[in-house]
C-alpha positions as CSV (number, residue, x, y, z in Angstrom):
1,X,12.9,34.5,-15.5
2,X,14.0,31.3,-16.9
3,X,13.7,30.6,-20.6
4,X,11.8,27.2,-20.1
5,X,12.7,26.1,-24.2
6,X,16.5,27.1,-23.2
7,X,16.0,25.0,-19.9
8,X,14.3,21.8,-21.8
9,X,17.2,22.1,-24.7
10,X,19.9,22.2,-22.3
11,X,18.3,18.8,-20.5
12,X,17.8,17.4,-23.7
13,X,21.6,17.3,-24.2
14,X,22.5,15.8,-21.2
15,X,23.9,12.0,-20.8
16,X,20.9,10.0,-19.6
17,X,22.3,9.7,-16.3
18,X,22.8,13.0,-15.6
19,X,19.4,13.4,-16.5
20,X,18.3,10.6,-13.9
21,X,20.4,12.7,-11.8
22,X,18.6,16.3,-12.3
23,X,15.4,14.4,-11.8
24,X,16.4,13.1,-8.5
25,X,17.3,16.4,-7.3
26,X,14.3,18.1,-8.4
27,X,12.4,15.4,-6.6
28,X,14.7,16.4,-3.4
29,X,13.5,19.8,-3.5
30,X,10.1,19.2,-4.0
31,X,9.9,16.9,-0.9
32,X,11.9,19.4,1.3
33,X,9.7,22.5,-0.2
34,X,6.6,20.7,0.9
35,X,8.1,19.6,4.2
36,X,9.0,23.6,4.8
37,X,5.2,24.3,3.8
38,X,3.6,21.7,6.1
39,X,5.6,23.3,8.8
40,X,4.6,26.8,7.8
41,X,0.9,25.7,7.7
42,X,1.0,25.2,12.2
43,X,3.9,28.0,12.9
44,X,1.7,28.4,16.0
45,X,2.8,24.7,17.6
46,X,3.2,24.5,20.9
47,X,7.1,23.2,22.1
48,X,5.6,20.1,23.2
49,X,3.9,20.0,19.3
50,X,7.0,20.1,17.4
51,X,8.5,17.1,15.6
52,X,11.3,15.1,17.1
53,X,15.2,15.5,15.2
54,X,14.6,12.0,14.6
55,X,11.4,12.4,12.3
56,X,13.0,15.7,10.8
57,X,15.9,13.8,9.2
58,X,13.3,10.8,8.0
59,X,11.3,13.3,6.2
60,X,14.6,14.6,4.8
61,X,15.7,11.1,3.9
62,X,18.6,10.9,5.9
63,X,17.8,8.3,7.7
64,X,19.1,4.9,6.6
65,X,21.2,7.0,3.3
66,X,24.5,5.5,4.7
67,X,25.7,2.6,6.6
68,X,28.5,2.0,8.5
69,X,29.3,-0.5,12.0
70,X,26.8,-1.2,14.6
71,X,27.4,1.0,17.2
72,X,29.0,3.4,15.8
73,X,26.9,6.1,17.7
74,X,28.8,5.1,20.6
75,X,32.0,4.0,19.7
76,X,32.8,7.0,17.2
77,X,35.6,8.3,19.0
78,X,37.9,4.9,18.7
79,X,36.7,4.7,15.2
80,X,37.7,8.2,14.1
81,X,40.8,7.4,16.1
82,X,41.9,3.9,14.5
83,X,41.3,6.2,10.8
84,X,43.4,8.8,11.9
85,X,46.1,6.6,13.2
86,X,45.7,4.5,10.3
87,X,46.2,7.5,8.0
88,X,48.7,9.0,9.3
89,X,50.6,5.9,10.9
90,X,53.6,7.2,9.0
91,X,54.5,10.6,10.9
C-alpha cells in the first residue's frame, strides 16, 4: 500500500515542472482508466457496435499530438527513404 504522506512529500520536492508533469500523467491515466471502464460497461457489443481505430486513438489523444507534411500517409515510404539516405549519405 502506498504511504500517501511519503507520496505527497516526495511531490512536494519536486521542480514545479516536473510536478506539471506528474499531473499531466495522472490525468492520462484517468482518461484511459475510464475509457477501459466505458468499454467494460457494453462488453456484449455487437462487431457492427464497436468503435472505429479512428475514434479509439481520439479518445486516447493521439490524434492531432504530432504534425508532420501533408500527405505523409501516402508518401511515407519516399520520406522514410530521403531520412535514411540523408543519414547515412556517407556509406
Amino acid at each position: 500500500m502506498l504511504d500517501l504522506n511519503t507520496l505527497q512529500k516526495d511531490i512536494n520536492e519536486l521542480p514545479e515542472e516536473a510536478q506539471t508533469l506528474l499531473a499531466d500523467f495522472i490525468d492520462l491515466l484517468k482518461r484511459r482508466h475510464s475509457t477501459v471502464k466505458k468499454q467494460e460497461i457494453n462488453p456484449n457489443q455487437s462487431h457492427n457496435q464497436q468503435r472505429s481505430s479512428l475514434e479509439i486513438l481520439r479518445d486516447a489523444d493521439l490524434v492531432g499530438c504530432i504534425s508532420s507534411e501533408p500527405g505523409l500517409s501516402s508518401d511515407y515510404k519516399s520520406v522514410i527513404q530521403q531520412d535514411v539516405d540523408s543519414k547515412y549519405d556517407n556509406r
